[in-house]
C-alpha positions as CSV (number, residue, x, y, z in Angstrom):
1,X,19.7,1.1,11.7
2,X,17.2,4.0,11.7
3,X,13.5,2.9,11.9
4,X,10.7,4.4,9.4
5,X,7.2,2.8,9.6
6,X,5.6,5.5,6.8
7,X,6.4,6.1,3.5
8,X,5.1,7.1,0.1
9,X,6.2,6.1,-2.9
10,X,5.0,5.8,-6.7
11,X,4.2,2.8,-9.0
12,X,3.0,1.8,-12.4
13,X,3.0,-1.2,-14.4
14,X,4.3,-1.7,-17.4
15,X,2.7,-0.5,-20.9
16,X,1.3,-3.0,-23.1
17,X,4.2,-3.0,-26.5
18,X,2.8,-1.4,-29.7
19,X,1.3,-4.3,-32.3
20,X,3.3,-4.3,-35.3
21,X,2.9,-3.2,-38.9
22,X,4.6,-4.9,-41.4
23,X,4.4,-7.6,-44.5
24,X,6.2,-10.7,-45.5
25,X,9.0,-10.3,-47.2
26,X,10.4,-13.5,-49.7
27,X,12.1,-13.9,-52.8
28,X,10.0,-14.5,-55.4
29,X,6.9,-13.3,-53.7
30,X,5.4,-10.3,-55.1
31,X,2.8,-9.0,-52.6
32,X,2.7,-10.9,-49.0
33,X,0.0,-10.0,-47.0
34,X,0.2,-8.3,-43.5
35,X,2.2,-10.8,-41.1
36,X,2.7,-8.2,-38.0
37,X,2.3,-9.4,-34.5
38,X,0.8,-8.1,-31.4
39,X,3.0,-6.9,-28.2
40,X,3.5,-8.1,-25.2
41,X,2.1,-7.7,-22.0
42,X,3.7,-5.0,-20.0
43,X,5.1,-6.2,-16.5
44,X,2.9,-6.3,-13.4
45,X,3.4,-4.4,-10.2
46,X,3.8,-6.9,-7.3
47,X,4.0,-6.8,-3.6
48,X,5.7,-9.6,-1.5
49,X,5.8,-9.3,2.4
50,X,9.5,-10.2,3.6
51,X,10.0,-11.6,6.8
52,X,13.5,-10.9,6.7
53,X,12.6,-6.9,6.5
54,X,11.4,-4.9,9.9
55,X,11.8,-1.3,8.4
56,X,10.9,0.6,5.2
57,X,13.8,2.7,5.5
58,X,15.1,1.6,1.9
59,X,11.7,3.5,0.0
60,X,13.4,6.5,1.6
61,X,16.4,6.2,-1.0
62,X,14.0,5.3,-4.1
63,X,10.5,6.5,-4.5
64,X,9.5,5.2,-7.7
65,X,9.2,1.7,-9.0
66,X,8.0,0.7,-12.5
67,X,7.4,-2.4,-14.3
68,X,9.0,-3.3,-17.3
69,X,7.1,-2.6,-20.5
70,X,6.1,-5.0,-22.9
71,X,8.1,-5.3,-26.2
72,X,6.7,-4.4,-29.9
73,X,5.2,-7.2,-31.7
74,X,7.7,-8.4,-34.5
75,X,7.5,-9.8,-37.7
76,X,6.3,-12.9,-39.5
77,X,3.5,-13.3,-36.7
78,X,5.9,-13.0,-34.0
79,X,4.7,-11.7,-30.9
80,X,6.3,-9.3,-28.5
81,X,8.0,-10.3,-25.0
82,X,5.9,-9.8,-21.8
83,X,7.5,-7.3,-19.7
84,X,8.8,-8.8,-16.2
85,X,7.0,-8.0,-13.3
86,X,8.2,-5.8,-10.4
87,X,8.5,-7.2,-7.4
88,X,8.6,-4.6,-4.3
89,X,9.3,-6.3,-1.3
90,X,8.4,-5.0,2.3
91,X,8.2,-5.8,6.1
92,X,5.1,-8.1,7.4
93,X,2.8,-6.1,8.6
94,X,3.0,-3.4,5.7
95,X,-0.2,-1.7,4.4
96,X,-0.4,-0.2,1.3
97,X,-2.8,2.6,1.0
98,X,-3.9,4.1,-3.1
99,X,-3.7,8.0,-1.5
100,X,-6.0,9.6,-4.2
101,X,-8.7,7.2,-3.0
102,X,-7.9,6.1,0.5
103,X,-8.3,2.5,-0.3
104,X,-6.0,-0.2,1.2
105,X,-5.2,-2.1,-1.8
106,X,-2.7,-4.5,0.1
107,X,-2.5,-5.5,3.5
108,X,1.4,-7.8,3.8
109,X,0.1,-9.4,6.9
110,X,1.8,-13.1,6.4
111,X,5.0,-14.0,5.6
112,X,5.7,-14.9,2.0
113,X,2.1,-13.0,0.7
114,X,2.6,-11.9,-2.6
115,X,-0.2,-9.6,-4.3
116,X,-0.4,-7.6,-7.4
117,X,-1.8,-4.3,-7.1
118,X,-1.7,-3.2,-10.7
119,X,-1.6,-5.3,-13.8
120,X,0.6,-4.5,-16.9
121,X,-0.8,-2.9,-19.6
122,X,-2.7,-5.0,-23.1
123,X,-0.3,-5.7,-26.2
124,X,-1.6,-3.7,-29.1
125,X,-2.8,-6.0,-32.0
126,X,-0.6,-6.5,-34.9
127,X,-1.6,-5.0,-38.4
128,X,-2.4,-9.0,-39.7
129,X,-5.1,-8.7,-37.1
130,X,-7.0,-6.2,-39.5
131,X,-7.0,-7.8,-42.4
132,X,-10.2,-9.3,-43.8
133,X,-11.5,-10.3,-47.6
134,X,-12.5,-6.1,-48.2
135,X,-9.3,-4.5,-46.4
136,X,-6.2,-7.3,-47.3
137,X,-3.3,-4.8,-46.4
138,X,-3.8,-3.0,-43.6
139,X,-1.0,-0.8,-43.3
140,X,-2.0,0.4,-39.0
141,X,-1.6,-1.8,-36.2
142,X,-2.8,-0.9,-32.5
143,X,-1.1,0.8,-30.0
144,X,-0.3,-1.4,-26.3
145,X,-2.5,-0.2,-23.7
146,X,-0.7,3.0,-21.6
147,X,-1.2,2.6,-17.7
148,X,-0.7,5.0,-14.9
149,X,1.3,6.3,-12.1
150,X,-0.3,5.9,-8.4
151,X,0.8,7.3,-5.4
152,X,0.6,4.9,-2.7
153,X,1.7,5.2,1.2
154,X,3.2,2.5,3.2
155,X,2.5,2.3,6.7
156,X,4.3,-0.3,8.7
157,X,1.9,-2.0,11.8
158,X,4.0,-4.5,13.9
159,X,2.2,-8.2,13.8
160,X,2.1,-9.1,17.6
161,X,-0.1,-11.5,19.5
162,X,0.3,-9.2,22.6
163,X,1.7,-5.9,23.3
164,X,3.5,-4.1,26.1
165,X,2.0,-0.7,26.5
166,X,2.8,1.9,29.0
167,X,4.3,5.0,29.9
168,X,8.1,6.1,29.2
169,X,10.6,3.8,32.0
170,X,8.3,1.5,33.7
171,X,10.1,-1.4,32.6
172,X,8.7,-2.6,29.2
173,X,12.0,-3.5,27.6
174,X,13.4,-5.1,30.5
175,X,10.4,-6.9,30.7
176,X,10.5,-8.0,27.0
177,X,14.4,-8.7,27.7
178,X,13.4,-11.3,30.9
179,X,10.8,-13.5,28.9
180,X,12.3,-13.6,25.4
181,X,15.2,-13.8,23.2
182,X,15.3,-9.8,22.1
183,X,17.7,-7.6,23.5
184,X,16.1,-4.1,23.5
185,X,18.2,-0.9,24.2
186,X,17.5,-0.7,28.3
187,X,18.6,2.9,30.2
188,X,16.4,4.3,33.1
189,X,15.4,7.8,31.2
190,X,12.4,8.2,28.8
191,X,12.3,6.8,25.5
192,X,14.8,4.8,25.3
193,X,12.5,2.4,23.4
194,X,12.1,4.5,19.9
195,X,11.3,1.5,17.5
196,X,8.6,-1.6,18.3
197,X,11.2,-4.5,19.5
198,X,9.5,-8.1,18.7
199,X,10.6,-11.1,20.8
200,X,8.5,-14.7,21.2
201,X,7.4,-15.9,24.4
202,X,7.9,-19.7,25.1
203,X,5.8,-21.1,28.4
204,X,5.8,-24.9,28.2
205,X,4.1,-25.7,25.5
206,X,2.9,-22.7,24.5
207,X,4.5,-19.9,22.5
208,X,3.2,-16.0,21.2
209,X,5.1,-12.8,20.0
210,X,5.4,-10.2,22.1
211,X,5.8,-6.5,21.4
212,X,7.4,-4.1,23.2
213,X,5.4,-0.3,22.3
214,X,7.5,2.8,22.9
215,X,5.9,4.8,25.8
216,X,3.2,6.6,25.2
217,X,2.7,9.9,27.0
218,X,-0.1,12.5,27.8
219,X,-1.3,13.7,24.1
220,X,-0.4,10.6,21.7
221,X,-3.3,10.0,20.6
222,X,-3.0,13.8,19.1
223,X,0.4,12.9,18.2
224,X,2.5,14.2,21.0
225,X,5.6,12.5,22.0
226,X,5.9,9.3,19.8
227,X,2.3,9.1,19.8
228,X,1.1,8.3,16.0
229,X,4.2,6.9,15.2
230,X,4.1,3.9,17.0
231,X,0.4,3.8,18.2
232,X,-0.7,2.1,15.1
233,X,2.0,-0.7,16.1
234,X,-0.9,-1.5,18.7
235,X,-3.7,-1.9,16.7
236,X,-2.8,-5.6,15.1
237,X,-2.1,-6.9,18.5
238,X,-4.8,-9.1,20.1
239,X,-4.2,-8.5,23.8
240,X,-2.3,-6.0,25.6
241,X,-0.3,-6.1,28.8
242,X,-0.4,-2.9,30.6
243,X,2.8,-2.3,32.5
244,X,3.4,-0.1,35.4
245,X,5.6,1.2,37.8
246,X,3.4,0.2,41.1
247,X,6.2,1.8,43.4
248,X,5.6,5.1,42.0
249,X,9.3,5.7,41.6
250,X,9.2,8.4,39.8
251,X,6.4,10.4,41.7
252,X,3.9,9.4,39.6
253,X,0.2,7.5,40.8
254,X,0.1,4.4,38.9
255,X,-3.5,4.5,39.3
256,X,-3.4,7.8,37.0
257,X,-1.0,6.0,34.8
258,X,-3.1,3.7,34.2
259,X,-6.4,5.7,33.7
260,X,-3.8,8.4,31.0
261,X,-2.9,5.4,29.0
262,X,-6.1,3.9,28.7
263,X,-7.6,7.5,27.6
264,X,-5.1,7.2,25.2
265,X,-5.5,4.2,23.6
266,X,-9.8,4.9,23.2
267,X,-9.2,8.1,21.5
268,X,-7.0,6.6,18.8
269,X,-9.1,3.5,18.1
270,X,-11.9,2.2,20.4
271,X,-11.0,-1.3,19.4
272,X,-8.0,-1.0,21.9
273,X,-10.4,-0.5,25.1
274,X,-12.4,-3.8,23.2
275,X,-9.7,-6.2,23.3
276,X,-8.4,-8.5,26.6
277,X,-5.8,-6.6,28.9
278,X,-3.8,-7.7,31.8
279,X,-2.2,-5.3,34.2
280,X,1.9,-6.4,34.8
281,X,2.4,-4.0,38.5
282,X,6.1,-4.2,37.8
283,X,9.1,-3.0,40.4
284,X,7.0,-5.0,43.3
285,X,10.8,-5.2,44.5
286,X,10.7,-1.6,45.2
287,X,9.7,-0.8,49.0
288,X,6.4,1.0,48.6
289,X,5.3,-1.3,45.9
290,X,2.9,-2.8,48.0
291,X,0.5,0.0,49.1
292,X,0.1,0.7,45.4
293,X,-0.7,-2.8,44.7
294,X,-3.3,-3.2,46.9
295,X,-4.8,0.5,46.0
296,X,-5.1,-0.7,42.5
297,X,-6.2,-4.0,43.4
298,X,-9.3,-2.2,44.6
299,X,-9.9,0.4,42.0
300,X,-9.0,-1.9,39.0
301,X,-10.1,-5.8,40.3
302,X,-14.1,-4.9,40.6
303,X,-14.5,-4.2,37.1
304,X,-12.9,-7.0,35.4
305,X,-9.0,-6.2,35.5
306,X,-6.8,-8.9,36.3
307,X,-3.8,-7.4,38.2
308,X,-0.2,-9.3,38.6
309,X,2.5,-8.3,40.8
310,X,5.8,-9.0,38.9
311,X,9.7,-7.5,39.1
312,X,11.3,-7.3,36.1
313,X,14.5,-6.9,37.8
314,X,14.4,-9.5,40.4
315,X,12.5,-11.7,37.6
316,X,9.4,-12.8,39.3
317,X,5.9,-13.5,39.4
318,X,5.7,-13.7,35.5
319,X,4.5,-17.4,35.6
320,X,1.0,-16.7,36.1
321,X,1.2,-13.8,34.2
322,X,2.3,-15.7,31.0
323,X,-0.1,-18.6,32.1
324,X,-2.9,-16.5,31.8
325,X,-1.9,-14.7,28.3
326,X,-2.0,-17.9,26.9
327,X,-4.9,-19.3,28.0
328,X,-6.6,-15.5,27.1
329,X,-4.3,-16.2,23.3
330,X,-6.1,-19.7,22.4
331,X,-9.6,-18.0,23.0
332,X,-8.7,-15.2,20.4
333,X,-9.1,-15.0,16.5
334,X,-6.0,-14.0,14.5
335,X,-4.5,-10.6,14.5
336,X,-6.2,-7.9,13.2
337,X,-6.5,-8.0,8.8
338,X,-7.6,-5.5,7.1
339,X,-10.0,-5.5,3.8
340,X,-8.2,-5.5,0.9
341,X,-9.7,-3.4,-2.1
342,X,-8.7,-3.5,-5.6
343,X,-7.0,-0.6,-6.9
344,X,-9.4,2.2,-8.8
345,X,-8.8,1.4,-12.5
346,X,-7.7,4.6,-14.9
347,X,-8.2,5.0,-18.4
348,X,-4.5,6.7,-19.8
349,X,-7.4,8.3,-22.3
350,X,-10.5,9.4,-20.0
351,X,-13.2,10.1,-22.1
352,X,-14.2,13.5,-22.6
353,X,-13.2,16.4,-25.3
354,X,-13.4,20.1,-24.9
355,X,-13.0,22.6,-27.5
356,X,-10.4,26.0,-27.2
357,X,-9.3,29.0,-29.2
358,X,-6.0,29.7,-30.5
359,X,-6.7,32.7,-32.5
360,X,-9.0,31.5,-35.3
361,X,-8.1,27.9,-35.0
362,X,-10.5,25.9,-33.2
363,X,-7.9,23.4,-30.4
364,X,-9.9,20.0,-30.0
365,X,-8.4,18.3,-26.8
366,X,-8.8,15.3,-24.8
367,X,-8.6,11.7,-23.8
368,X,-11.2,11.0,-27.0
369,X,-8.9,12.8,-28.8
370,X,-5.3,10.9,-27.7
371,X,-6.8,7.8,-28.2
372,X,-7.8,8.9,-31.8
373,X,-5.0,10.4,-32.6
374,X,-2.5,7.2,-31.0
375,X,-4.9,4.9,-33.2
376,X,-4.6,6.3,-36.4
377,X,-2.5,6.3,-39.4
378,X,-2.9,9.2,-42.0
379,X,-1.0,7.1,-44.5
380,X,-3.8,4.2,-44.2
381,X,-7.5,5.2,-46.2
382,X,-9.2,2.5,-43.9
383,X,-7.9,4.2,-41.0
384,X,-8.7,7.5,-41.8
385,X,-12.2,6.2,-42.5
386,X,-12.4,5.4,-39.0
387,X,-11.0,8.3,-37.7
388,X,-13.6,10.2,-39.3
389,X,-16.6,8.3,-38.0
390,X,-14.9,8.1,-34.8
391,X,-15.3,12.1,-34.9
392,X,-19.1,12.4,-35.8
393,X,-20.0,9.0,-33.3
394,X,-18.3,11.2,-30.3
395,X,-20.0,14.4,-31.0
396,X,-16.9,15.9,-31.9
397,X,-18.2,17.5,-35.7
398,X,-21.4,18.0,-34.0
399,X,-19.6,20.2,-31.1
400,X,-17.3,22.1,-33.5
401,X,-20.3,23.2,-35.0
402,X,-22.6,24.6,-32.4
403,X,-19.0,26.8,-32.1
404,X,-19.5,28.4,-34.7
405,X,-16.8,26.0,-37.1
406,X,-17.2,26.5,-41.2
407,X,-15.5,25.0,-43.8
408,X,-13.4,28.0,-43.7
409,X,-12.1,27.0,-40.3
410,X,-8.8,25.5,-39.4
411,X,-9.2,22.5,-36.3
412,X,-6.3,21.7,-34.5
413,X,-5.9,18.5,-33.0
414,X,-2.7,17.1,-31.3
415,X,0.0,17.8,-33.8
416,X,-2.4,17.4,-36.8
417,X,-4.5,20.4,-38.7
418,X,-7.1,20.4,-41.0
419,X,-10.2,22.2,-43.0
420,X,-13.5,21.6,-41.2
421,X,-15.8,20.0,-43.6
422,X,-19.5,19.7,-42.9
């Protein structure tokens, strides 16, 4: 199965339904009054973290997900059906970034989180909502309330109480392979690793998820190699084991390892030089291994690194190894959560109006002027009333004048034209 971690994809909830316009209807009665009902609620647009996913592959395939709408209100008082809500399901660990603002508006860090990001649009009001003792038949009802599209981005960061970090072939799968359950793809060339493997850990009484982190290499943190790609899959873990080949089998220092791996790590996030790290000196059953050892034993000890001789092959010296992770574990606070924001709110009609030319006809465009024009009925004296006030109140008349607008002139607004009056 291929592995993506970073995706973007587009939601909206649903629109609110359209409130309804009608009148009761019965034998033997002449004139019922206005018995429309409002609309329903459109659908909200959920998130729901799914342990049983590991890869956001599927958002490759479809890239945009909306809510159902809400049904028109109906007759005799009846209101409209809610739309259902969408439920978008994605691996733990997911983040969901809004991209035009840069907030994270969900972070899917526990199993079985649900959030909603956007919530479904208003149900318009039915017409027997506008009735009252001077205006008994309104003929308009209101129009359910329009939402938006959002781009969002989905970025996958593997949930790991520690993570095995390293360069390319110094045993990190092998290693995962020897104290867990997981069985990682294992070769001796570079990257054989290309996707985060998860396995948990089980020492006596104690138990933690372990990660294993593709290898890094000179440059990740500018994105060479694998670099972004799975560098973020570090950032959630709360200690790190740093894994390396101590016999130098390849004709590299370890020391230098060490030292690359660590510049790494700072220059994507300086959390990752904050949080605890062991040193695993793995392939101690390599001759060689020992001079190393002892050469990073004094570079590395004096300042605070814990070094442990291990063989992934031979499969030992991981008891004290694991013994101290989890005694380093129970001193920790959870993995790393992120603060979730609520998604910037849009108005489907942003206020605001400018004024064109089309030849002699004066073009009045808008969101003042959609939401005008969606709330108005030209068969209904009451709501043309409105829609006339509504023009002076938002400087509309006012700002058709200053351009030069006589009764002469022709104003053009959506599909509609008519005389300017003053």
């Amino acid at each position: 199965m291929q592995f993506v971690d970073k995706t973007r994809i587009v939601i909206k909830s649903g629109n609110g339904g359209d409130g309804r316009s009608s009148f009761h209807r019965e034998k033997y009665v002449a004139r019922g009054g206005p018995d429309g009902g409002d609309g329903g609620r459109g659908g909200n647009l959920v998130f729901y973290a799914d342990p049983d996913m590991n890869t956001l592959l599927d958002f490759r395939f479809q890239r945009f997900f909306r809510a159902e709408n809400g049904e028109m209100g109906k007759a005799k008082m009846g209101s409209g059906r809610n739309g259902q809500d969408l439920v978008i399901k994605v691996p733990v660990g997911t983040l969901v970034r809004d991209l035009e603002s840069g907030r994270i508006v969900a972070d899917m860090r526990e199993p079985g989180k649900s959030r909603i990001v956007l919530h479904g649009g208003k149900g318009g009001k039915g017409n027997a909502r506008f009735a009252t003792p001077t205006r008994q038949a309104p003929r308009f009802s209101q129009p359910g309330q329009k939402t938006l599209e959002h781009e969002v981005e989905l970025e996958l960061k593997t949930i790991a109480d520690v993570g095995l970090v390293g360069l390319p072939n110094v045993g990190k799968s092998t290693i995962l392979s020897v104290l867990t359950s997981a069985r990682p793809k294992i070769a001796n060339y570079h990257f054989t690793t290309l996707t985060p493997n998860l396995g948990v850990v089980k020492f006596y009484e104690d138990s933690f998820v372990l990660a294993d982190i593709p290898g890094l290499i000179e440059g990740a943190a500018d994105g060479a190699g694998l670099g972004h790609d799975f560098l973020r899959h570090v950032e959630r873990t709360r200690m790190l084991i740093h894994v390396l080949d101590v016999s130098g089998s390849e004709g590299r220092d370890p020391l230098e390892d060490y030292r690359q791996i660590r510049y790494e790590l700072g220059r994507y996030s300086e959390r990752l030089c904050e949080i605890p790290e062991l040193v695993a000196a793995n392939k101690m059953d390599i001759p060689g291994a020992e001079e190393n050892l002892e050469r990073l034993k004094a570079e590395l000890e004096p300042s605070g690194v814990k070094i442990f001789p291990v063989s992934a092959a031979a499969i030992q010296g991981f008891d004290p190894l694991l013994k101290e992770t989890a005694a380093i574990l129970q001193t920790l606070p959870k993995p790393l959560a992120f603060v979730e924001e609520e998604m910037p709110e849009k108005d489907i009609y942003e206020k605001g109006f400018e004024i064109t030319m089309d030849g002699d006809i004066f073009v009045v465009s808008g969101g003042s002027v959609e939401y005008i024009l969606d709330t108005t009925y030209a068969e209904d004296e009451g709501s043309m009333r409105r829609f006339q006030q509504y023009l002076i109140s938002e400087g509309i008349i006012e700002a058709l004048r200053q351009k030069g607008a006589t009764e002469d002139s022709t104003v053009r607004m959506g599909e509609w034209e008519f005389d300017f009056i003053d």
